[in-house]
PyMOL Python script that loads the backbone (N, CA, C, O; Angstrom):
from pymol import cmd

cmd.read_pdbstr("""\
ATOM      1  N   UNK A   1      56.299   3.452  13.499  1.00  0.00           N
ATOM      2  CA  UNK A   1      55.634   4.570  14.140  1.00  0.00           C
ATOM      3  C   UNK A   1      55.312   4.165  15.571  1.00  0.00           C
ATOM      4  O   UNK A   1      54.203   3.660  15.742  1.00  0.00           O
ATOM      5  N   UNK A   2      56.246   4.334  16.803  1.00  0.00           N
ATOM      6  CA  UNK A   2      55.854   4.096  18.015  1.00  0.00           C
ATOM      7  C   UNK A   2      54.390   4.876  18.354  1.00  0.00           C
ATOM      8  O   UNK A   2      53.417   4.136  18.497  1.00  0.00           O
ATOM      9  N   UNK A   3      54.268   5.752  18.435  1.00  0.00           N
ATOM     10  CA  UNK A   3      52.924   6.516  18.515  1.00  0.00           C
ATOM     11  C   UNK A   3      51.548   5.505  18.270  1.00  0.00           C
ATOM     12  O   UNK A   3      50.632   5.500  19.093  1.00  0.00           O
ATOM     13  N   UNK A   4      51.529   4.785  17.226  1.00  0.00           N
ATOM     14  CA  UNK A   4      50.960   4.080  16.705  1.00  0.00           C
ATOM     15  C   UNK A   4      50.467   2.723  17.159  1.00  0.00           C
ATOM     16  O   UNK A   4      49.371   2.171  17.059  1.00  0.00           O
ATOM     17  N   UNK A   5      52.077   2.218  17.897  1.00  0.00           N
ATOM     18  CA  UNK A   5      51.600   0.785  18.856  1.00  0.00           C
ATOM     19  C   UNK A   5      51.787   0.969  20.243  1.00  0.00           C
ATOM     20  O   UNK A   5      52.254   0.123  21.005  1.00  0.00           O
ATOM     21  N   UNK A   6      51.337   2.307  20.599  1.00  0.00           N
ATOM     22  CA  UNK A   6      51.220   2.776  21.941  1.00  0.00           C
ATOM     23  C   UNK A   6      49.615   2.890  22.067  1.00  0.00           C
ATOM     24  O   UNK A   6      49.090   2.559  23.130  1.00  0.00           O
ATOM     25  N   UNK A   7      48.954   3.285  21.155  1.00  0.00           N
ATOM     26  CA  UNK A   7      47.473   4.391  20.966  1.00  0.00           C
ATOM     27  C   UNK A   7      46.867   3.024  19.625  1.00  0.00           C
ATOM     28  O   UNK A   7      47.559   3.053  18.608  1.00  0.00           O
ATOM     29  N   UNK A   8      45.908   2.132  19.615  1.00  0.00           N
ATOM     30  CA  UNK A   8      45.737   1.537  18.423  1.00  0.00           C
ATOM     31  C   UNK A   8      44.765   2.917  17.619  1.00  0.00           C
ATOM     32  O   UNK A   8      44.588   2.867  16.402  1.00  0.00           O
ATOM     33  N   UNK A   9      44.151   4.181  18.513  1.00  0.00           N
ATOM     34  CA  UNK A   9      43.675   4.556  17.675  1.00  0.00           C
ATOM     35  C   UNK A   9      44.349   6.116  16.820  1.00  0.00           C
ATOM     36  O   UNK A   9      43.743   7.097  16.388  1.00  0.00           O
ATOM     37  N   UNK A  10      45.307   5.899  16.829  1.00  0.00           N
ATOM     38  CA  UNK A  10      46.519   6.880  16.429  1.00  0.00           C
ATOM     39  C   UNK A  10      46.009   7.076  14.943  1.00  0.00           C
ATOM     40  O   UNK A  10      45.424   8.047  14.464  1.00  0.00           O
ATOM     41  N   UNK A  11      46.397   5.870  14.337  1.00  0.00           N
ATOM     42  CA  UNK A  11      46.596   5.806  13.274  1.00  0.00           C
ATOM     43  C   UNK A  11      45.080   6.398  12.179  1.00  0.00           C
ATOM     44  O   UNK A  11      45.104   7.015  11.115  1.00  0.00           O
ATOM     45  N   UNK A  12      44.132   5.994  12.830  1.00  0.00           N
ATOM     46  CA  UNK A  12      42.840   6.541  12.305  1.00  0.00           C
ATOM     47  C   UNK A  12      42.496   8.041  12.196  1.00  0.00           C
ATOM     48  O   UNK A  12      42.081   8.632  11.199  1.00  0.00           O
ATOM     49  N   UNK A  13      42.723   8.482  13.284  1.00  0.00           N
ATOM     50  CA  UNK A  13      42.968  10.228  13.601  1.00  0.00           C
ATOM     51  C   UNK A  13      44.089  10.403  13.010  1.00  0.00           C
ATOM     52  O   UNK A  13      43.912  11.564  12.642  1.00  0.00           O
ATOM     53  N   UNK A  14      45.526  10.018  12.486  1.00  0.00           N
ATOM     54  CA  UNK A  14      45.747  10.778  11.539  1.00  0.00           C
ATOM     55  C   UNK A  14      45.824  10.601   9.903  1.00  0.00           C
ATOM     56  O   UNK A  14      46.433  11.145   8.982  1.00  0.00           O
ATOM     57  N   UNK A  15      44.695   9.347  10.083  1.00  0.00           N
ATOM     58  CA  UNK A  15      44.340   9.327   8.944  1.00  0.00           C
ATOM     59  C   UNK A  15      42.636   9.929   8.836  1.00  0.00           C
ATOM     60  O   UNK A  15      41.820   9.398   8.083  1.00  0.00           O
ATOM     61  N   UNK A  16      42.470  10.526   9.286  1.00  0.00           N
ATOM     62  CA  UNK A  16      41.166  11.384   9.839  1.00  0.00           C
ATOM     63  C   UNK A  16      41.475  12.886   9.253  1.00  0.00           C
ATOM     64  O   UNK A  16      40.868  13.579   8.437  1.00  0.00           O
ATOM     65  N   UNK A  17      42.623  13.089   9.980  1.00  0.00           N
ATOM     66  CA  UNK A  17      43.476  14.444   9.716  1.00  0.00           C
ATOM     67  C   UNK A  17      43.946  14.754   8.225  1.00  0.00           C
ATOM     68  O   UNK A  17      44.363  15.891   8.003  1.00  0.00           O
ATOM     69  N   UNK A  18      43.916  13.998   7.383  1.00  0.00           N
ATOM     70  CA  UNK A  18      44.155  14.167   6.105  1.00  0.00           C
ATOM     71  C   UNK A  18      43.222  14.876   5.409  1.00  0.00           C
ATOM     72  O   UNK A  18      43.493  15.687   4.523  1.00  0.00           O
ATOM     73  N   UNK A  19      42.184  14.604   5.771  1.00  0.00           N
ATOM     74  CA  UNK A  19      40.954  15.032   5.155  1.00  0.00           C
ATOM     75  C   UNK A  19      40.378  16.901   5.896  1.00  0.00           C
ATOM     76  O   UNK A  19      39.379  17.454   5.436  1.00  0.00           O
ATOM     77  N   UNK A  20      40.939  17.326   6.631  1.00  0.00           N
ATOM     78  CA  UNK A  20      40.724  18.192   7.322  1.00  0.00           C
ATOM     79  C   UNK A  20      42.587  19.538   6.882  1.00  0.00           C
ATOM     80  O   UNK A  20      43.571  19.700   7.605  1.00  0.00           O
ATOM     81  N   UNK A  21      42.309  20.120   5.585  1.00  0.00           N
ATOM     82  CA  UNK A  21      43.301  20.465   5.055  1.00  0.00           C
ATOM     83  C   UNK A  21      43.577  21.822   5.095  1.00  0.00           C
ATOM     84  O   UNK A  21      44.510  22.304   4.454  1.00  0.00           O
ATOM     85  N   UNK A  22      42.650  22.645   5.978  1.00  0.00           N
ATOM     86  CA  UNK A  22      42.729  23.828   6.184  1.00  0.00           C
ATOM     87  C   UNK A  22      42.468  24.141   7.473  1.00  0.00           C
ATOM     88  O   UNK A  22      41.767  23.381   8.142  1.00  0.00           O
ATOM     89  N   UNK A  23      43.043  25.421   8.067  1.00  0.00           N
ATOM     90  CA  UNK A  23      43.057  26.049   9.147  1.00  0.00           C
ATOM     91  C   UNK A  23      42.029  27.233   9.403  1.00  0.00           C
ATOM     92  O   UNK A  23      42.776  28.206   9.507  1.00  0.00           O
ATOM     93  N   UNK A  24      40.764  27.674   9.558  1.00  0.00           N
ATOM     94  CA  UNK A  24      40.090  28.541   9.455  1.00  0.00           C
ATOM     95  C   UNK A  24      40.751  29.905  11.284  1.00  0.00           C
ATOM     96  O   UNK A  24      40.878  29.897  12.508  1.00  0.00           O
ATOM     97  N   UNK A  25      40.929  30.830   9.964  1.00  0.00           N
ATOM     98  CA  UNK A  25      41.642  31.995  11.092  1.00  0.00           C
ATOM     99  C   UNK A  25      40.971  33.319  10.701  1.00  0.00           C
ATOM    100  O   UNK A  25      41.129  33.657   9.528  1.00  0.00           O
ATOM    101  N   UNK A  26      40.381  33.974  11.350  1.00  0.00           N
ATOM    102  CA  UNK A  26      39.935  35.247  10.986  1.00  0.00           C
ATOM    103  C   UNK A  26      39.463  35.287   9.820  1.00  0.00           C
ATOM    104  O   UNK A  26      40.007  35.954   8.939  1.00  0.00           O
ATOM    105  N   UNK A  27      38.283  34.525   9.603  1.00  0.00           N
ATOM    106  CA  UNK A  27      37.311  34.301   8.317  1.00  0.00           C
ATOM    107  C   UNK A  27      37.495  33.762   7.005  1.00  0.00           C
ATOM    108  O   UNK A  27      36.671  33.526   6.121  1.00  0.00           O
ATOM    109  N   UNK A  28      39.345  33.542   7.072  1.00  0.00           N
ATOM    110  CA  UNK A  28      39.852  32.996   6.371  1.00  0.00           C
ATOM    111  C   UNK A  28      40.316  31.839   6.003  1.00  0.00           C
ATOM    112  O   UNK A  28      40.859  31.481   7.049  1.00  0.00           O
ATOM    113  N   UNK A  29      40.544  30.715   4.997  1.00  0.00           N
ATOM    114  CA  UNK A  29      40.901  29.277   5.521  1.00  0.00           C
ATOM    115  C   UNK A  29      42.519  29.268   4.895  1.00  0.00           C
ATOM    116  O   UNK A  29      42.691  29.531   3.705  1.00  0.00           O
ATOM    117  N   UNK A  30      43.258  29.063   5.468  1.00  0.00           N
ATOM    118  CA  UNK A  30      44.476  28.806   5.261  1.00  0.00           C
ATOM    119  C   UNK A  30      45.372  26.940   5.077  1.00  0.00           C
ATOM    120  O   UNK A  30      45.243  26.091   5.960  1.00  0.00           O
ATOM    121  N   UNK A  31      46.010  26.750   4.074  1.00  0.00           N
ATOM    122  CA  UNK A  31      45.999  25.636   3.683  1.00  0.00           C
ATOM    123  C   UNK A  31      47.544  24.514   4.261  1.00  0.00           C
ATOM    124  O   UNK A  31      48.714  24.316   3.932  1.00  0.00           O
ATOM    125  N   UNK A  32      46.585  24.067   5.247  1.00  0.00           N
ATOM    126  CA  UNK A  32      47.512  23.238   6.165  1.00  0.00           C
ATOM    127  C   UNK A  32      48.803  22.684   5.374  1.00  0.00           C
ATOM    128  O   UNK A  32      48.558  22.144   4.295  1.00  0.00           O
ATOM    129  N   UNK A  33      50.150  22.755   5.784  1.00  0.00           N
ATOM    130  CA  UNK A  33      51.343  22.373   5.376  1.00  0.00           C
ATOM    131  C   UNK A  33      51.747  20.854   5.698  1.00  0.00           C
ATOM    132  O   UNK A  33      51.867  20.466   6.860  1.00  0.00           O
ATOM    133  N   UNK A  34      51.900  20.225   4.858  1.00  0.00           N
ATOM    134  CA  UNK A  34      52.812  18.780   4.661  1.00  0.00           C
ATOM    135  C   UNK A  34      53.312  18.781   5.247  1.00  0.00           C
ATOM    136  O   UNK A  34      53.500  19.910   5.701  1.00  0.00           O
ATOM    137  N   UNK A  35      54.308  17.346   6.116  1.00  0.00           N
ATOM    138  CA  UNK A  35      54.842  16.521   7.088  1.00  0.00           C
ATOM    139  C   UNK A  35      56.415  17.129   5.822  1.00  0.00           C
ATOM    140  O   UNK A  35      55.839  17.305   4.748  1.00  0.00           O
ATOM    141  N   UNK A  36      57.314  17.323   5.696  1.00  0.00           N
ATOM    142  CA  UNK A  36      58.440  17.255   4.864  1.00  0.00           C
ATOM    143  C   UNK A  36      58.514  19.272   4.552  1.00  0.00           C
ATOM    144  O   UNK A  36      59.604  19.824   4.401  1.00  0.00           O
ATOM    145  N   UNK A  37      57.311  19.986   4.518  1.00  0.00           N
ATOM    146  CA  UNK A  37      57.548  20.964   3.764  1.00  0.00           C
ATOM    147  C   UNK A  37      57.582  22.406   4.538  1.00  0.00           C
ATOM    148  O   UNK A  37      57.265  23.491   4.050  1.00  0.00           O
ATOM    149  N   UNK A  38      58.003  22.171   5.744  1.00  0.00           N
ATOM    150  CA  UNK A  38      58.268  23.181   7.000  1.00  0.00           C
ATOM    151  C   UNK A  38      59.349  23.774   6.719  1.00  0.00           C
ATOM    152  O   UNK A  38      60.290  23.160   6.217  1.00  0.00           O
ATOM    153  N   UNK A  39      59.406  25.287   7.044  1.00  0.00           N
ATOM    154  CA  UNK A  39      60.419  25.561   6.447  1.00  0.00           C
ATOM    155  C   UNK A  39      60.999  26.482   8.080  1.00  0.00           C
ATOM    156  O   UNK A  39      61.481  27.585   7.823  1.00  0.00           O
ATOM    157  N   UNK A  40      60.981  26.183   9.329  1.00  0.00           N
ATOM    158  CA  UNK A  40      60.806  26.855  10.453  1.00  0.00           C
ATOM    159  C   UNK A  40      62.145  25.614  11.079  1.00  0.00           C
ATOM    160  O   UNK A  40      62.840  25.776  12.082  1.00  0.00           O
ATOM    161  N   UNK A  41      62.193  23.997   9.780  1.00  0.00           N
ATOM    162  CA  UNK A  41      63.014  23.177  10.467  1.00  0.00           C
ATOM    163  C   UNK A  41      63.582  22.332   9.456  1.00  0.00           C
ATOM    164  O   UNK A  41      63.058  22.266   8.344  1.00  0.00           O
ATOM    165  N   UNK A  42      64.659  21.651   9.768  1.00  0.00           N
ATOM    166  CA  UNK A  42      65.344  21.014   8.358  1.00  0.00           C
ATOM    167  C   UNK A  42      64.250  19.754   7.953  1.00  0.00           C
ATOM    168  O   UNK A  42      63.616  19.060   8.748  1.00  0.00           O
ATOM    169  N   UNK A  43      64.240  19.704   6.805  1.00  0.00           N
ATOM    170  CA  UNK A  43      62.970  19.075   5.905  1.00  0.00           C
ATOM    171  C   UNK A  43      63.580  17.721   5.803  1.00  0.00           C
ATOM    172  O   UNK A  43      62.852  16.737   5.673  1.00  0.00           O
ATOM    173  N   UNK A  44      65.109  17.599   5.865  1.00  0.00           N
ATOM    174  CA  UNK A  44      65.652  16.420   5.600  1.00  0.00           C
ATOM    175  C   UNK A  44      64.992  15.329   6.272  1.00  0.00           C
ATOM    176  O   UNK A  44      64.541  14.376   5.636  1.00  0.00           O
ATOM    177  N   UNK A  45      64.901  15.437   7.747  1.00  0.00           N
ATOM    178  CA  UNK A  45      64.231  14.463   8.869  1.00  0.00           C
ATOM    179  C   UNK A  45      63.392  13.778   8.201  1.00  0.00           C
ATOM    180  O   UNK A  45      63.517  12.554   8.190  1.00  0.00           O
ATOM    181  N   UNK A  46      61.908  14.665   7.192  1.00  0.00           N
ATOM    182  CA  UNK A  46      61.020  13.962   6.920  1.00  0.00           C
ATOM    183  C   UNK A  46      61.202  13.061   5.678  1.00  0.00           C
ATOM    184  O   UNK A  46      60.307  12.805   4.873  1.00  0.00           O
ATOM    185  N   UNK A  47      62.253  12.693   5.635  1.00  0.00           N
ATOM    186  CA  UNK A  47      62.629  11.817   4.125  1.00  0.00           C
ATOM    187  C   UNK A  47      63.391  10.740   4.475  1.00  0.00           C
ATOM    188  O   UNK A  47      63.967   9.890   3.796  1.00  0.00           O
ATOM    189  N   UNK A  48      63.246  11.012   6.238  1.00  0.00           N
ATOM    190  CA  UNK A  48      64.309   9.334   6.382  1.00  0.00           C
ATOM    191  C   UNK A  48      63.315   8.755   7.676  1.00  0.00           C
ATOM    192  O   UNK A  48      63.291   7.570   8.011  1.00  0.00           O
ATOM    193  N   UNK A  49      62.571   9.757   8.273  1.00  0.00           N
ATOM    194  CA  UNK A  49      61.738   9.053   9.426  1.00  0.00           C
ATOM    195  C   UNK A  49      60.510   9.919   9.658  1.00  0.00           C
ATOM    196  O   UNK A  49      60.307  11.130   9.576  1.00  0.00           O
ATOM    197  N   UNK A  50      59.554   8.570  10.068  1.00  0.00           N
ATOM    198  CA  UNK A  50      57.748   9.912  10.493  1.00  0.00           C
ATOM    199  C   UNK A  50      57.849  11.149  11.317  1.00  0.00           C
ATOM    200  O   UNK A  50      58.792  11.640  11.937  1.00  0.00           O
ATOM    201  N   UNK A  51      57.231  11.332  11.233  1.00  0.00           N
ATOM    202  CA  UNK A  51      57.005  12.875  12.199  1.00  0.00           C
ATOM    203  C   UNK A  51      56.980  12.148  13.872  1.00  0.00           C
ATOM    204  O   UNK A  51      56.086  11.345  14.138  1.00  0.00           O
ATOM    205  N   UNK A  52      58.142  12.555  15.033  1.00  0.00           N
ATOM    206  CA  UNK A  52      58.101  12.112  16.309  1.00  0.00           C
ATOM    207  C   UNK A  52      57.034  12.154  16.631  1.00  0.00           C
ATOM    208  O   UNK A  52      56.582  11.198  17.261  1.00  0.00           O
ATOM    209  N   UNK A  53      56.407  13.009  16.401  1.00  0.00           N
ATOM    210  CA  UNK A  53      55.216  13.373  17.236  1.00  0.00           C
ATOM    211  C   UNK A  53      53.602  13.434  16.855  1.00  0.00           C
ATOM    212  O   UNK A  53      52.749  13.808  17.660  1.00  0.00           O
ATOM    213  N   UNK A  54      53.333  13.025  15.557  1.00  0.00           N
ATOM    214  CA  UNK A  54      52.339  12.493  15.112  1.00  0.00           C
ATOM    215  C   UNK A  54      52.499  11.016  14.229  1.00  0.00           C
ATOM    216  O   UNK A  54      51.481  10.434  13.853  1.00  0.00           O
ATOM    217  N   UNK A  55      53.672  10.549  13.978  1.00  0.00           N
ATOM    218  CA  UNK A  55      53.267  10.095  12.962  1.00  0.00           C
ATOM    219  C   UNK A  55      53.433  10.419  11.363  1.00  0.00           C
ATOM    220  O   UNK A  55      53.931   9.680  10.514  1.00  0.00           O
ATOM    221  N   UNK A  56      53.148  11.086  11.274  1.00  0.00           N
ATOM    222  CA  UNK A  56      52.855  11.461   9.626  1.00  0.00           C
ATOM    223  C   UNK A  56      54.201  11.153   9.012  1.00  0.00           C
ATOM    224  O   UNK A  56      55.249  11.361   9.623  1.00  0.00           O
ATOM    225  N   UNK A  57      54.137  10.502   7.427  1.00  0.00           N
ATOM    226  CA  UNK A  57      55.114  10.542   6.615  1.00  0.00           C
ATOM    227  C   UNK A  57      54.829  11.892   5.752  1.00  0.00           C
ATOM    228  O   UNK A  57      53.851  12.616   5.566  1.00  0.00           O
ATOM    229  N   UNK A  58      56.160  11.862   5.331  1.00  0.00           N
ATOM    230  CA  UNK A  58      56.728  12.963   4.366  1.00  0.00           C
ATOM    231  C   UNK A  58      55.343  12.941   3.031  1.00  0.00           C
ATOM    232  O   UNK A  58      54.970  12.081   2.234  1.00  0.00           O
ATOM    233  N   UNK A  59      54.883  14.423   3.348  1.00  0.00           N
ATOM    234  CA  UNK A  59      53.559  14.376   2.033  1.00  0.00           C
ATOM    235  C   UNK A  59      52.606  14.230   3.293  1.00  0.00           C
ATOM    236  O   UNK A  59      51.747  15.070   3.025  1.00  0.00           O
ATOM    237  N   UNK A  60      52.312  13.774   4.276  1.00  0.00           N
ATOM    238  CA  UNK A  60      51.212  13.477   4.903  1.00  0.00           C
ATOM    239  C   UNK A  60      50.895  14.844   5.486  1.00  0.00           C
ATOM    240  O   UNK A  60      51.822  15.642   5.627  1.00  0.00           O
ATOM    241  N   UNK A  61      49.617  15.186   5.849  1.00  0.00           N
ATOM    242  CA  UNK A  61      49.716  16.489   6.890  1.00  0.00           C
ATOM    243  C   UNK A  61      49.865  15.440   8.143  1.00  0.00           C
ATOM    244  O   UNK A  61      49.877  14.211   8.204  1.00  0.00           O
ATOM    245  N   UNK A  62      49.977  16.545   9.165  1.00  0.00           N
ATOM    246  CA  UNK A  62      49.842  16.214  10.572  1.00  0.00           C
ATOM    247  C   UNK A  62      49.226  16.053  11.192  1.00  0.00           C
ATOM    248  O   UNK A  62      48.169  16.473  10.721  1.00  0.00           O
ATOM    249  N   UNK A  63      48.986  15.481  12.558  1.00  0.00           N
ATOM    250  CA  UNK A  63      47.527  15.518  13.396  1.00  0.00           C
ATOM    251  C   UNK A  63      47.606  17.292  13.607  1.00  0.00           C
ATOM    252  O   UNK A  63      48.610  17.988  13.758  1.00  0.00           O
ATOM    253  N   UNK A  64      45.960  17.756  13.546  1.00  0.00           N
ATOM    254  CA  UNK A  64      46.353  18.871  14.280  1.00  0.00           C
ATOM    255  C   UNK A  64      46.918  19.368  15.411  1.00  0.00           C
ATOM    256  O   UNK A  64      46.732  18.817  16.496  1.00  0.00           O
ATOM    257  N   UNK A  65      47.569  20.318  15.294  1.00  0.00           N
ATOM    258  CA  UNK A  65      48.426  20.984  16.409  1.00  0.00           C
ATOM    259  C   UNK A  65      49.475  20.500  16.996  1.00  0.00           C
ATOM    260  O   UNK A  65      49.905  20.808  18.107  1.00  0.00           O
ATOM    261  N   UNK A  66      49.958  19.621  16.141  1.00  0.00           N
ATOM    262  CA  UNK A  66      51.267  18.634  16.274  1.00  0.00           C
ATOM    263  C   UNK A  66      52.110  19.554  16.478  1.00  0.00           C
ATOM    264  O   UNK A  66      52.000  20.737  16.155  1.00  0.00           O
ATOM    265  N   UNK A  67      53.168  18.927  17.137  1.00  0.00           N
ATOM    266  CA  UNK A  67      54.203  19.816  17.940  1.00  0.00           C
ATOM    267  C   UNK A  67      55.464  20.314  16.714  1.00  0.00           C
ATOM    268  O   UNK A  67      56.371  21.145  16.752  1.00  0.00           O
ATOM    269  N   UNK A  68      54.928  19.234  15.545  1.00  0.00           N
ATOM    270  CA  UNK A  68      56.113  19.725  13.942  1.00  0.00           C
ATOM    271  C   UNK A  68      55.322  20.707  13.032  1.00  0.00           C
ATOM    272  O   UNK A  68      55.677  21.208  11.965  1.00  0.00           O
ATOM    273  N   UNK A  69      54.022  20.873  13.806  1.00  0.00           N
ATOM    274  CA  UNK A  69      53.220  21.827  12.341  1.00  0.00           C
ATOM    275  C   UNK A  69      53.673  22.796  12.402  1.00  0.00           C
ATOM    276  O   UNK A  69      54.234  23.153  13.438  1.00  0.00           O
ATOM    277  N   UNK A  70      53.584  23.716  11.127  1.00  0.00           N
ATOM    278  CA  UNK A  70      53.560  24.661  10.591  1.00  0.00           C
ATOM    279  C   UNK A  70      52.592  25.904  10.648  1.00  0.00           C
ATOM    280  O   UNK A  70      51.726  25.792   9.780  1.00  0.00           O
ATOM    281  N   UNK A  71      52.494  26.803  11.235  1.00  0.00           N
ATOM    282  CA  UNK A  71      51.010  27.611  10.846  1.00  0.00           C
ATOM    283  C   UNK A  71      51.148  28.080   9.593  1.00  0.00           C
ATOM    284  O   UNK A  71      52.176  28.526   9.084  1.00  0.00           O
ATOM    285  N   UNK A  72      50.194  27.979   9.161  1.00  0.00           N
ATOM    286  CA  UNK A  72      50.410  28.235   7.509  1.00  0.00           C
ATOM    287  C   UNK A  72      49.992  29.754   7.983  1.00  0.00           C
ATOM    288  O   UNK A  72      50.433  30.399   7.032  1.00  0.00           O
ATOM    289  N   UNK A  73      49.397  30.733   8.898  1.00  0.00           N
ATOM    290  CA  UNK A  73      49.226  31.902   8.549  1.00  0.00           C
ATOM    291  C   UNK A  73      50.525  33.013   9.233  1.00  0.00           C
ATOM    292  O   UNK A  73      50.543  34.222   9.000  1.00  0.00           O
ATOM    293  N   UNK A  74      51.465  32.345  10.027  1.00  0.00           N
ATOM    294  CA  UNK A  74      52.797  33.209  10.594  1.00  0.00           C
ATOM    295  C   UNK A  74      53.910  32.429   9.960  1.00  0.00           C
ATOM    296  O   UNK A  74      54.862  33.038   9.473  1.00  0.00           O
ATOM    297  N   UNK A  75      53.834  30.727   9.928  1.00  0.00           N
ATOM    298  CA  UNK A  75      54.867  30.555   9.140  1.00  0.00           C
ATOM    299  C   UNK A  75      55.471  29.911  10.548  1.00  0.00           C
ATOM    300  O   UNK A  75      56.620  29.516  10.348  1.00  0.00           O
ATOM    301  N   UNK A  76      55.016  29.685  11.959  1.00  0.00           N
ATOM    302  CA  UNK A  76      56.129  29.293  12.888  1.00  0.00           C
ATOM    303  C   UNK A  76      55.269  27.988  13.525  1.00  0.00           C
ATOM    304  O   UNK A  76      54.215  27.498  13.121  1.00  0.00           O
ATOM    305  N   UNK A  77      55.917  27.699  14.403  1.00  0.00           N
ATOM    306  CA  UNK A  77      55.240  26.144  14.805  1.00  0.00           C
ATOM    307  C   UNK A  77      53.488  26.585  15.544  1.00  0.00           C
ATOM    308  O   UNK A  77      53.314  27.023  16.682  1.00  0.00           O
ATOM    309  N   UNK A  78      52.586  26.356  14.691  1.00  0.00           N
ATOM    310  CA  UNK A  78      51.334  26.131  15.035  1.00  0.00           C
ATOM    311  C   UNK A  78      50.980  26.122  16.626  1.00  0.00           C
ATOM    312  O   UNK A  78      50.398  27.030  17.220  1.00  0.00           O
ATOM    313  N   UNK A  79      51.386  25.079  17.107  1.00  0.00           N
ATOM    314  CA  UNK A  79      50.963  24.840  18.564  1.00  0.00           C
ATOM    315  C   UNK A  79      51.442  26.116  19.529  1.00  0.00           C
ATOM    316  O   UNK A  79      50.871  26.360  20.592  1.00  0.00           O
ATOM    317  N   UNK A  80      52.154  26.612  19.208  1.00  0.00           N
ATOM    318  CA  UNK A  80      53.035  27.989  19.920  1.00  0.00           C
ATOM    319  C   UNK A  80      52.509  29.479  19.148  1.00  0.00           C
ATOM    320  O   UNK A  80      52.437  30.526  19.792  1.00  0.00           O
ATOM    321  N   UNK A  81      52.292  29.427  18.236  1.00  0.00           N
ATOM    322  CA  UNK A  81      52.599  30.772  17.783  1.00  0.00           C
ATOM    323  C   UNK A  81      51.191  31.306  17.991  1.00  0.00           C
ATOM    324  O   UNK A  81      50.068  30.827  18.149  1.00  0.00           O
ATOM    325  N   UNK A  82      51.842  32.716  17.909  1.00  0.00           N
ATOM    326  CA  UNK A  82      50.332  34.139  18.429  1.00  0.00           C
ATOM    327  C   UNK A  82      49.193  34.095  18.084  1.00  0.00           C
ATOM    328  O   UNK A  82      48.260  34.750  18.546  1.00  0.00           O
ATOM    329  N   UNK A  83      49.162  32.919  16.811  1.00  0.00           N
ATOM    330  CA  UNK A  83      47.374  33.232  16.095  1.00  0.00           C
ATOM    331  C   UNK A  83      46.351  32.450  16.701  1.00  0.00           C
ATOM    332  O   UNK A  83      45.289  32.441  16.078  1.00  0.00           O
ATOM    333  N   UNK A  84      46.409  31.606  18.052  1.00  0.00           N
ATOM    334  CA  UNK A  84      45.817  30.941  18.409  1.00  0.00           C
ATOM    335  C   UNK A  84      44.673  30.347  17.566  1.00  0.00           C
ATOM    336  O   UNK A  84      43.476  30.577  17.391  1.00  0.00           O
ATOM    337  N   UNK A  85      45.424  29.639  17.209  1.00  0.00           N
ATOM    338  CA  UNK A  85      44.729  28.566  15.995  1.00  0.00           C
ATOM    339  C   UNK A  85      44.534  27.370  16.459  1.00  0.00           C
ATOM    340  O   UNK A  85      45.446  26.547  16.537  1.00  0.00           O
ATOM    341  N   UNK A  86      42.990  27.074  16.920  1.00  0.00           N
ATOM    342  CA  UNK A  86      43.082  25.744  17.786  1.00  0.00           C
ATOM    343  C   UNK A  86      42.600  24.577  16.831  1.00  0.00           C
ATOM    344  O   UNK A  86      42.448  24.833  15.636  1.00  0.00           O
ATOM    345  N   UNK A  87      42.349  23.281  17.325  1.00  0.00           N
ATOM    346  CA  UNK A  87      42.157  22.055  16.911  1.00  0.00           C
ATOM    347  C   UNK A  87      40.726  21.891  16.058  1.00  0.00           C
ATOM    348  O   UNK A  87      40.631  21.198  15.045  1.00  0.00           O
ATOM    349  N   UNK A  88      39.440  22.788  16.757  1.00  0.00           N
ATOM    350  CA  UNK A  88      38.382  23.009  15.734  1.00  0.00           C
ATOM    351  C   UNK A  88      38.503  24.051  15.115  1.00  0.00           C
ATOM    352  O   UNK A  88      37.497  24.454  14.530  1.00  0.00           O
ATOM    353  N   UNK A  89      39.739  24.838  15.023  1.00  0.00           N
ATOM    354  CA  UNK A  89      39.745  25.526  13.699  1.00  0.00           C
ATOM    355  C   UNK A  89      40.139  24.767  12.407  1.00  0.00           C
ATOM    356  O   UNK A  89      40.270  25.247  11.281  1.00  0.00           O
ATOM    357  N   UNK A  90      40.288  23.591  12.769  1.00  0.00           N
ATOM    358  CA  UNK A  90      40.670  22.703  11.365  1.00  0.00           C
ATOM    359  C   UNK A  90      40.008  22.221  10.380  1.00  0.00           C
ATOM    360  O   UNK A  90      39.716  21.085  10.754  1.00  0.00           O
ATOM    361  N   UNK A  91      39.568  22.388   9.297  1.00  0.00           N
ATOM    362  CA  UNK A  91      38.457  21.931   8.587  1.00  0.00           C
ATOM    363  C   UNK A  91      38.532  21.437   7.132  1.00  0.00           C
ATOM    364  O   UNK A  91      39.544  21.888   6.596  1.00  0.00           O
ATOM    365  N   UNK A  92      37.720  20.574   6.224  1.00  0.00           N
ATOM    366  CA  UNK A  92      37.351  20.402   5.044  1.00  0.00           C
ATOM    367  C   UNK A  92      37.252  21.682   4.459  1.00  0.00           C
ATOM    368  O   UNK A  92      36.546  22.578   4.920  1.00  0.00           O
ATOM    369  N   UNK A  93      38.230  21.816   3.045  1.00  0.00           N
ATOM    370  CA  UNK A  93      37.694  22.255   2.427  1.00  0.00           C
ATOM    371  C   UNK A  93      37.337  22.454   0.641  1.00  0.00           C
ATOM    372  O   UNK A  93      36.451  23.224   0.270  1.00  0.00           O
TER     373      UNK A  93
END
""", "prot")
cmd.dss("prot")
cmd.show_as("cartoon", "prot")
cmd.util.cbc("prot")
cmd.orient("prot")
């Protein structure tokens, strides 16, 4: 995980991020998508290497707003798409 021996504190935040498994959007909490289970991009990637851009293995979630997430409420890459779903919308639940 280059990410990782660039940043020593990478690895804590996204092991921080595990625990933070939902997306709160319009009163609703929506349930953050796995590193492997995107369906916006081929899934294969996550079964032979981490996520470029956070880190995460296959099964892991992502840091939030990682440039591979998923919005779990449109279905398209999180960091881009219309529901402006930001970084403290992320939460325990």
């Amino acid at each position: 995980m280059d990410r990782g021996r660039d940043d020593p504190g990478a690895e804590d935040y996204l092991e921080e991020s595990q625990s933070l498994t939902h997306y709160r959007f319009e009163g609703d909490l929506y349930p953050r998508l796995p590193y492997g289970l995107e369906t916006f991009r081929n899934p294969t990637e996550a079964g032979r290497q981490p996520c470029r851009h956070c880190g995460a293995v296959k099964g892991q979630l992502h840091e939030p707003l990682c440039d591979y997430e998923q919005c779990p409420v449109c279905g398209y890459q999180v960091m881009s798409c219309d529901c402006d779903i930001f970084t403290e919308d992320t939460v325990r639940a």
